[in-house]
C-alpha positions in Angstrom: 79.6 182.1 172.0 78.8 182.8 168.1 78.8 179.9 166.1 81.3 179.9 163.0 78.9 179.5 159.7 80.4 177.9 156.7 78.1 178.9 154.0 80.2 181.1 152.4 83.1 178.8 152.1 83.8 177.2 148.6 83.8 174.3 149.9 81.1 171.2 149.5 82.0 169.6 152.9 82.4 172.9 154.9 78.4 174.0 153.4 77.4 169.9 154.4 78.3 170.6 157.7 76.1 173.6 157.4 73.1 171.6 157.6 74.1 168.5 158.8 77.4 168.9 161.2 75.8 169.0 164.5 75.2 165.5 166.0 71.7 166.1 166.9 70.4 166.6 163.1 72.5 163.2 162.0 70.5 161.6 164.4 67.3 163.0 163.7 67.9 162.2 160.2 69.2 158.5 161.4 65.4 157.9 163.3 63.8 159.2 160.1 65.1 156.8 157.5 63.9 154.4 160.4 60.4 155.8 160.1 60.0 158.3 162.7 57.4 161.5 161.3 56.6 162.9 164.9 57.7 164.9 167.2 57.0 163.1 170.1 58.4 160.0 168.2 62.4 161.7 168.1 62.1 163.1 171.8 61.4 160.1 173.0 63.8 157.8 170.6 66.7 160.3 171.4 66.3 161.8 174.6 66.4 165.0 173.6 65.3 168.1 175.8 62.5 169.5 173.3 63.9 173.3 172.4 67.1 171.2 171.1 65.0 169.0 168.8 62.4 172.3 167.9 66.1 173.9 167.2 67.6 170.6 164.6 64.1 170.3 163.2 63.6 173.5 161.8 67.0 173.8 160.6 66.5 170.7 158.8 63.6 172.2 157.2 65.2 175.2 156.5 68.0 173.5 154.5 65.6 171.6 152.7 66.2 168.4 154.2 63.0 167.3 155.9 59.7 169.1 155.3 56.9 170.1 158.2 53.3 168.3 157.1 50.2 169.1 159.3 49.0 166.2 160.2 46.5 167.7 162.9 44.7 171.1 162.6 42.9 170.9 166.2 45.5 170.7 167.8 47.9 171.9 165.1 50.4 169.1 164.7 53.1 168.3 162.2 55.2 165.4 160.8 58.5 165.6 159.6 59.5 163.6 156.4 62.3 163.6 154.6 62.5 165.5 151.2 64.6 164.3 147.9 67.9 165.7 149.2 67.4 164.5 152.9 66.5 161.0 151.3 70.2 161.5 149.5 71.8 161.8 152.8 71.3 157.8 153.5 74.3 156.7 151.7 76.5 158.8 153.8 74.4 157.0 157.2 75.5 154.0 155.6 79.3 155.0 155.2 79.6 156.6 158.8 77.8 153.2 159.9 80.1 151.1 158.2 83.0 153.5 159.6 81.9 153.3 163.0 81.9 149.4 163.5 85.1 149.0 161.9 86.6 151.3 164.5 84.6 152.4 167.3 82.8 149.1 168.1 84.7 147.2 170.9 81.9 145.0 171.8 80.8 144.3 168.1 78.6 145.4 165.3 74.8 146.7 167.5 74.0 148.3 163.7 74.7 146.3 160.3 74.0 147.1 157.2 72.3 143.8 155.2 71.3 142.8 151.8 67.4 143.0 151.8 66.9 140.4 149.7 69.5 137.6 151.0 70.2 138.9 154.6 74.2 138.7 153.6 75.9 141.9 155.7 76.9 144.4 153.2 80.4 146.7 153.1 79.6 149.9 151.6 82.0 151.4 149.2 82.1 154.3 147.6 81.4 153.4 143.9 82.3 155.7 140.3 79.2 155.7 138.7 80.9 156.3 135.6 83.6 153.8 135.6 81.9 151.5 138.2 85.3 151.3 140.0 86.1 152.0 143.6 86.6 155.4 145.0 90.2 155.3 146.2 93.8 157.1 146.4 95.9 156.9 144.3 93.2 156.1 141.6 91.1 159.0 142.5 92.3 162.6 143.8 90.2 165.9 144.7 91.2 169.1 142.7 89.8 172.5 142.7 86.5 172.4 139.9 85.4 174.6 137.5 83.7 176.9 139.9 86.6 177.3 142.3 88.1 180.9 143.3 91.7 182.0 143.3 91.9 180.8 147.4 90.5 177.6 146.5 92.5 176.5 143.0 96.0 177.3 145.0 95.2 175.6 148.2 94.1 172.6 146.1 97.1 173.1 143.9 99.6 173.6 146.5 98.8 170.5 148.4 100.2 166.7 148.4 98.8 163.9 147.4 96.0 162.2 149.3 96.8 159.3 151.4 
C-alpha cells in the first residue's frame, strides 16, 4: 500500500508531517536532543529492526533535519546530528511531552520537563513572541495567509471558530 504524501498540500502541519509524522523519526529526533550521533546508539536505545532506522534516518536527512557526518573512513561510518531546523523541532518535543503526562500518564510523570538552573518542573506554553501573551482561543484564531489558494482561503473562511 502507497503511502498518501502531503507535500503538495497548502498546509504547514500536513508538509510537518511530511518529515516528521511517522513515530519512528519523533523518536529518533527524541534520542538525538538526548545525545545520540550513532547508529548503533538509536538501534539499540529504540529497538528498532535496522532497515526501519536506515529508512527514518535518511528521510530525516533528506528533509534537512539531521545531517550524515563521517566519523570513520575505514570502516566508513557516520553520525547523525541535528541541523538548525531539526534543533527547532525541540519545542514541539517539549509540547507533546507536556501533552502526554497530562493525559496519557496513569502511573505519573517517567519524563518532566525542568528548569536547568533551579530544578523547578516547567509547563510549557505556547508564547506570542510579539505580544508575549499566551497562545489561546478565543484570543488567537488560524486564518488562511497571504500565500493561501482559493481551496485554502474558503475552507479557512467557511469554518467556525476554534474551540
Amino acid at each position: 500500500m502507497q503511502r498518501t504524501s502531503f507535500e503538495d498540500m497548502q498546509c504547514p502541519i500536513a508538509r510537518s508531517l511530511e518529515r516528521v509524522g511517522e513515530w519512528w523519526s519523533i523518536l529518533i529526533l527524541r534520542d538525538a536532543f538526548l545525545g545520540s550521533t550513532r547508529f548503533d546508539q538509536f538501534q539499540k536505545n529504540l529497538g528498532i529492526a535496522p532497515n526501519m532506522l536506515t529508512r527514518r534516518l535518511n528521510g530525516l536527512v533528506e528533509s534537512g533535519l539531521m545531517e550524515r557526518r563521517l566519523y570513520s573512513e575505514r570502516p566508513p561510518r557516520s553520525e547523525y546530528v541535528l541541523t538548525e531546523r531539526g534543533r527547532d523541532f525541540r519545542p514541539v518535543l517539549w509540547a507533546l511531552l507536556a501533552w502526554g503526562n497530562k493525559h496519557f500518564s496513569p502511573e505519573g510523570k517517567s519524563v518532566v520537563l525542568v528548569d536547568a538552573e533551579t530544578g523547578v518542573e516547567a509547563d510549557p506554553v505556547i508564547i506570542d513572541r510579539i505580544s508575549g501573551r499566551p497562545v489561546v482561543p478565543p484570543d488567537f484564531t488560524v486564518v488562511a495567509g497571504p500565500a493561501a489558494n482559493e481551496n485554502t482561503k474558503r475552507r479557512y473562511a467557511e469554518r467556525g471558530s476554534e474551540k
